[in-house]
N, C-alpha and C positions, 0 to 999 in steps of 0.2 A: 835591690832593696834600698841603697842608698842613692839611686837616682829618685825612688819614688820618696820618699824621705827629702829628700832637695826638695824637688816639684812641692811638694805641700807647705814647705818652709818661703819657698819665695811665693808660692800662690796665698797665702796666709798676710803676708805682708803687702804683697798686691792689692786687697781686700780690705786692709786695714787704712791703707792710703786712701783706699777709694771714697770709702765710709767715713773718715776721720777717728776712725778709732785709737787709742794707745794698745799699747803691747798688752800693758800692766790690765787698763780694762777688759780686753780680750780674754784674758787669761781669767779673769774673776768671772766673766758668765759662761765659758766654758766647764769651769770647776765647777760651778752650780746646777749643769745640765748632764755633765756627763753621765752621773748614777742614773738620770730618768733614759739618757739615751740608751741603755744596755736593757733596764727596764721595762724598753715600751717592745710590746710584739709587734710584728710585722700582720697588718689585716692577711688574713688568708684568700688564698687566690688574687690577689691583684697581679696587673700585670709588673712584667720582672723590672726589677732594677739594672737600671745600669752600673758599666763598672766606675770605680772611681767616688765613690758615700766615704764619706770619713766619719766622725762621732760627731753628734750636737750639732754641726753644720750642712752636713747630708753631701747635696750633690753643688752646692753653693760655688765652691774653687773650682771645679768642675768647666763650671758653664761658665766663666769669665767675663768677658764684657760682649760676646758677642751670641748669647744665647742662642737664636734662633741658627746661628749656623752652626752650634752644637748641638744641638736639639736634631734637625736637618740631618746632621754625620752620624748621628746615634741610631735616629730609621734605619738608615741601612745594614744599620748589626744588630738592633734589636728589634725591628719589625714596626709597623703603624702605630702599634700601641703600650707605653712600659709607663712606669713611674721613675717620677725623679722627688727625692727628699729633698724640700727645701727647708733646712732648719730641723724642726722637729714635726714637721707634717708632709705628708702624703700630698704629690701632686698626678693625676694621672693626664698625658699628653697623647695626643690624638695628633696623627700624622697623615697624607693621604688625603686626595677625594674623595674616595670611597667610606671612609671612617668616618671625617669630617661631616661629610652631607649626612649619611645612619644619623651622627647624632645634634647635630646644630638644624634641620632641615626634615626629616622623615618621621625622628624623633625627639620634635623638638622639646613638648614641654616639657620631660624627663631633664634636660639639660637647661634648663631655663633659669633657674636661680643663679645666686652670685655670690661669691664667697667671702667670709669678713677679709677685709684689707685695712690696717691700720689706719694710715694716710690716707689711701683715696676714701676711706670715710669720712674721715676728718676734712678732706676737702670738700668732698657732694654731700655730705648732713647727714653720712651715717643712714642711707636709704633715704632719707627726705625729695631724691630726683626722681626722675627715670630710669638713668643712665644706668646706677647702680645700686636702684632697690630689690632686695630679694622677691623673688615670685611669690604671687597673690593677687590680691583682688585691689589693692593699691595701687601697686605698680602696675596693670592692666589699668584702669581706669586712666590714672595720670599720663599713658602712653599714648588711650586711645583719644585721648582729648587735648594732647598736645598734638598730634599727628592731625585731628580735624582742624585746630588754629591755624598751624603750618600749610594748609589747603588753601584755608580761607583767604591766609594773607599772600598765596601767588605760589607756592609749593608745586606745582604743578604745573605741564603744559597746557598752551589754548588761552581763552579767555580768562582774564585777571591775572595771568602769568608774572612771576616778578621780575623776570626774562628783562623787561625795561628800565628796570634801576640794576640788573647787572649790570646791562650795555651801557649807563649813562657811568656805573664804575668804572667798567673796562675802558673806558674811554678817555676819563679823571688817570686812571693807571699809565694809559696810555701818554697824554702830556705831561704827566711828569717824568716819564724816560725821555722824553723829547730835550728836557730839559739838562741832561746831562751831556747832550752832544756828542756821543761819543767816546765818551770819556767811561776809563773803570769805574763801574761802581757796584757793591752789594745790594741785588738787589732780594734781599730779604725783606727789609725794613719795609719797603712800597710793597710789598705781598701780603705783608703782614696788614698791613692797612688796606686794603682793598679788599680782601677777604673781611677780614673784623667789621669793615662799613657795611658790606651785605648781612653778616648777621645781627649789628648796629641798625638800619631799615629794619628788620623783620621785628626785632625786638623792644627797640625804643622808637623805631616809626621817622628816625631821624640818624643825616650819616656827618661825619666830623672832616676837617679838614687835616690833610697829610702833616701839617704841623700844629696840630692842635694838641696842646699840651695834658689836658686831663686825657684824652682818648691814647696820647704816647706812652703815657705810667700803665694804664688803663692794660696795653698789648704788652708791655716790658710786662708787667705783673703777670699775667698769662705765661708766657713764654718761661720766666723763672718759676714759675709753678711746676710746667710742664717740666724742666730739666731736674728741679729737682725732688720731684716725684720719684723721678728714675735712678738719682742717684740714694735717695733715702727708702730704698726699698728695705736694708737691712732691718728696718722698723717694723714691716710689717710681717718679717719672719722671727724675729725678736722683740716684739714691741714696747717689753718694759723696759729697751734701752733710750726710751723716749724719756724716762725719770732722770739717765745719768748724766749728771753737770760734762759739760764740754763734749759729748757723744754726741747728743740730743741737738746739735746747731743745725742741721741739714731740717730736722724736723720743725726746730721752732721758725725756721725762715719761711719754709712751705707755709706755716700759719700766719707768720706775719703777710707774704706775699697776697695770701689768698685773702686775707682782710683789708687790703686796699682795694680789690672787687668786688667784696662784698660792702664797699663804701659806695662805690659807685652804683651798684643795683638798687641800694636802699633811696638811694636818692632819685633814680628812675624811679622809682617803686611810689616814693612819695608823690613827687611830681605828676604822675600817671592817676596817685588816688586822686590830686585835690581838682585836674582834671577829666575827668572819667565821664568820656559820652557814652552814658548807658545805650543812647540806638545806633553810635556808629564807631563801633571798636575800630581803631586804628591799626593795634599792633600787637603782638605777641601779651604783652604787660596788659593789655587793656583788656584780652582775651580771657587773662588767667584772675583779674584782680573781677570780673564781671563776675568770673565763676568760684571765688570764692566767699561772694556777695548770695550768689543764688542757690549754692549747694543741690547741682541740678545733676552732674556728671560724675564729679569726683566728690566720694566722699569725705567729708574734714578736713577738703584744702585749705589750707592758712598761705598768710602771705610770706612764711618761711620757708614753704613747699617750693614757692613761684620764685625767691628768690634761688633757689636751688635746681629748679627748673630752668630758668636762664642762664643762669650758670654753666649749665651742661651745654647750651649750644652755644656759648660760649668758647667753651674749651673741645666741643667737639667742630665746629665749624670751621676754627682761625688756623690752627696748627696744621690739622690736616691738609685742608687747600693749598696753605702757603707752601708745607714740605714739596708735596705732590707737582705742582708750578715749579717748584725750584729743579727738584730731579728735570721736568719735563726740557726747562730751559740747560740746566748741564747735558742731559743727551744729545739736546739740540746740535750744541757749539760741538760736542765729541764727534757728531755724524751730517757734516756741513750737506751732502747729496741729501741726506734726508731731509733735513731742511729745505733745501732748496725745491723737492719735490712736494712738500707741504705747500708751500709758498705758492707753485705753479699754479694746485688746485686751486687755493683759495682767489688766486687774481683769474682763473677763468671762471669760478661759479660768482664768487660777490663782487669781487670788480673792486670801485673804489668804496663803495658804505659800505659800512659796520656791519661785522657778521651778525646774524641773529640766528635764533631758534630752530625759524624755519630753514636753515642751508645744511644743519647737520647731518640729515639726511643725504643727501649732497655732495658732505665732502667725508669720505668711505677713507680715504688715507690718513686725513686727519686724527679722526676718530679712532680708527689702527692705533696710531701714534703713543695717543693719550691710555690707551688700553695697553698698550705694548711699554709704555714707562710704568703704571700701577701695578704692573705683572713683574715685572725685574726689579722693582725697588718696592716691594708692599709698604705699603706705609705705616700699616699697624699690621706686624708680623704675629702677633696674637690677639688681636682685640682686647676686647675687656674678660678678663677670666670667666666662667662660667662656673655655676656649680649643681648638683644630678638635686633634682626632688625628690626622686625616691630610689630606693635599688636598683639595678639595673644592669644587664651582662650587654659586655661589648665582645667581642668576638666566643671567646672561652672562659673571659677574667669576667669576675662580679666586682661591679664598682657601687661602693656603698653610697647611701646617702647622704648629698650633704658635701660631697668631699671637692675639693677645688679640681676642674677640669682644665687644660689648657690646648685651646684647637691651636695648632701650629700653622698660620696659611701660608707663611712661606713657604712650609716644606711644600705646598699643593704649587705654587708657583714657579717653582725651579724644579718640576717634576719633571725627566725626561721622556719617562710617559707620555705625559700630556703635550710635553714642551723641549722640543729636540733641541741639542746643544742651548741651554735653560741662562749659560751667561753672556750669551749673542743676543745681542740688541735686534731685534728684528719685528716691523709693525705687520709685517706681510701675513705673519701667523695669526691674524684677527679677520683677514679679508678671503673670504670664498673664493671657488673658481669663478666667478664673474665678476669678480673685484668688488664682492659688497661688504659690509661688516658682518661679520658672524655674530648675531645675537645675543647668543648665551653660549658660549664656550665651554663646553666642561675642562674641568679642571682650574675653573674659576673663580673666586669666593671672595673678592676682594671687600666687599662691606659687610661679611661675614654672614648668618641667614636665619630663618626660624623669627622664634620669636623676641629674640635679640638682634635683629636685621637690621643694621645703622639706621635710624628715624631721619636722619638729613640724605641720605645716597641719591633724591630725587636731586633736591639743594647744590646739593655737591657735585655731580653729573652736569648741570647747568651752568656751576660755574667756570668748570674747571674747562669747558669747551668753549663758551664766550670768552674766557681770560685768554685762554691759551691759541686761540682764532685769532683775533682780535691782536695780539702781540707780535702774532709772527706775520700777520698782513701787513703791520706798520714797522718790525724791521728785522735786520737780521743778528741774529746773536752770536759772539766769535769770543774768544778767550783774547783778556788784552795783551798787545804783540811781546814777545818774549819772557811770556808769563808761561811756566808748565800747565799742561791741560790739567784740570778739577777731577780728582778720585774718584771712582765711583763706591768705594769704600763708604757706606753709611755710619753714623753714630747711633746708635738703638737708644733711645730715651724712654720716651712713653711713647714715644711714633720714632720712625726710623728717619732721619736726615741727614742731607749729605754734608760734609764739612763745609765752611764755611768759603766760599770761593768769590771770584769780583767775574764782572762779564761788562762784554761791551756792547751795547744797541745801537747800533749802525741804522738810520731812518734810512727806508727804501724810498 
């Protein structure tokens, strides 16, 4: 008893470090919840709790800083599917391919809506996006009319592909590693930019230069959104601690952060109205400000929709990519044969030009590679939370409507099931007996599925094989000399990345 009693005492201050709580606040919303905590019943039939719920906090100390591997360690004593109390609500978690696909995929639009989230409302306009508007006939419309822009403007393979302003990135990315000689350097900063110029093209129809000082604030602001998202989660289990003086810092920064992007769209935004070729839409902006002119698709789009719709590909295109690249290039340096064997492909399929679109097919190892890093580091180990439309049984439990779902895709990724010895690095597991890529893998989910399926995965897939081509043709990456090898330890934010590490680009 008095170990457990410890554990809660140092995980309590854990928590409060995390968060920037005092003691003394701590203590005052705990006194004002606890009577409701004894108060509230448990819904009937859901699935079980795990051990370790405290009062008014639930399963919060619990799951520490590294949830999804607590999450992960819980399946296997409580089975695919239990709830965890976050706060004072009900979460139920979904473990497993099998579980996963029933209800993100088979069943989808049961699972389709999205649950209130504090913050990320207050960042995406409170349903005003795609990303994270509740199910209906809104959010269908604005998906399916941003999904036909994203076409129009090169989303897709073949003719009109935007495949050519990747390459002419990856290329741009390329001479500026040139530019280091050698030498350590992070290279987060040029990922970050080179990803954001791809969705910079799609969306303003124009891309910035590596030291361009509005587009540096521009990705700094992003990136402290995204971390502090993750660290101001306590808001959105407790949200009227957004009112208390000196708690409330994590949250007023997210707003200030996220209003220096919402400066900059506005000002695309304007710029785009005052030139607007009705017959030949350039770009993303010119797609959405035509259609809020014609009111032909979506209904009652205003241009606060659009500026919240840019938004979202914004924050879903930059971070993702840059995380995913970065893991791709720490594996690299950790497994120099693998590399070396990437390498070999790509100088007998492309030779000396720039990879392109067409060679992907082509290089079956590569592609391994790139699939065998988004499997051992998911990048979004739960996507965007989901929430049930209407009642609904998952195995034996009846999950009400309404109530916050969260699909766990790590746990499908480190499944041994699927994925023998799950923390061995190995691309091998993607390529057939004839050495091709295996298509569709089961046990796979990595952009999640249904009708919350990533809207950029086309995007994204495009880039992330041109960048990561394209890099490793032009050099080899190695950790700088009597430097320890880079963790493979992630940081779990709102996307999983790996600590911060330096690398070196050795031109071949």
């Amino acid at each position: 008893m008095a170990v457990l009693v410890g554990w809660i005492i140092e995980s309590v201050y854990e928590m409060l470090h995390i968060s920037g709580l005092t003691l003394q606040s701590f203590l005052v919303f705990c006194t004002a919840f606890f009577l409701a905590c004894f108060l509230l019943k448990r819904r009937r039939n859901l699935p079980p709790y795990p051990a370790g719920r405290v009062p008014v906090l639930g399963h919060l100390l619990a799951l520490g800083r590294a949830p999804h591997l607590k999450l992960t360690a819980w399946r296997r004593q409580y089975g695919d599917v239990f709830t965890v109390r976050m706060g004072m609500e009900d979460v139920v978690v979904l473990n497993g391919y099998s579980v996963v696909k029933d209800a993100l995929v088979d069943r989808s639009e049961l699972f389709a809506s999205r649950p209130p989230n504090y913050l990320f409302d207050a960042v995406f306009g409170f349903g005003k996006d795609f990303a994270t508007a509740r199910w209906g006939t809104e959010f269908k419309q604005r998906r399916r009319f941003a999904t036909a822009a994203l076409k129009n403007l090169g989303m897709k393979v073949g003719t009109g592909s935007i495949d050519e302003k990747i390459r002419e990135e990856a290329n741009c990315l390329r001479n500026r590693m040139t530019e280091y000689d050698g030498r350590p350097f992070d290279v987060s900063n040029d990922l970050t930019v080179a990803a954001g110029n791809v969705i910079c093209s799609m969306t303003f129809g124009k891309r910035y230069d590596y030291e361009d000082e509005t587009f540096r604030e521009l990705g700094k602001a992003i990136a402290n959104v995204m971390a502090e998202l993750a660290a101001g989660q306590i808001f959105s289990v407790f949200p009227f601690l957004r009112f208390v003086p000196g708690i409330n810092r994590t949250c007023r920064e997210v707003l200030k952060q996220n209003s220096k992007i919402h400066r900059v769209l506005w000002d695309e935004i304007a710029r785009h109205r005052e030139n607007l070729d009705r017959e030949n839409p350039r770009d993303f902006l010119d797609f959405c400000l035509l259609e809020v002119e014609k009111q032909e698709k979506v209904e009652g789009l205003t241009e606060e929709n659009v500026l919240y719709m840019a938004s979202d590909l914004f924050f879903a295109g930059t971070d993702t990519t840059n995380n995913t690249l970065l893991w791709g290039l720490l594996y690299m340096t950790l497994h120099p044969d693998i590399q070396s064997k990437v390498q070999q492909e790509l100088d007998a399929v492309v030779g000396e030009g720039l990879p392109t679109l067409s060679h992907r097919s082509q290089l079956p190892y590569l592609n391994a590679c790139l699939l065998e890093v988004m499997r051992i580091r998911t990048i979004a180990p739960f996507a965007i939370p989901h929430a049930t439309t209407e009642t609904v049984k998952i195995q034996e439990y009846d999950i009400p409507k309404g109530i916050k779902v969260l699909p766990n895709l790590y746990s499908l990724h480190m499944d041994p099931a699927y994925w023998p010895d799950p923390d061995r690095f190995d691309p091998g597991r993607f390529l057939d007996a004839e050495g091709d890529v295996i298509k569709k893998p089961e046990g796979f989910m990595l952009f999640s599925g249904g009708r919350r399926v990533c809207l950029g995965e086309q995007l994204a897939r495009m880039e992330l094989f041109l960048f990561f081509s394209t890099l490793l043709q032009s050099f080899t990456f190695k950790t700088p000399e009597g430097a320890p090898p880079p963790t493979t330890d992630g940081v779990l934010g709102t996307t999983l990345a790996p600590h911060t590490f330096k690398i070196c680009a050795i031109p071949r």
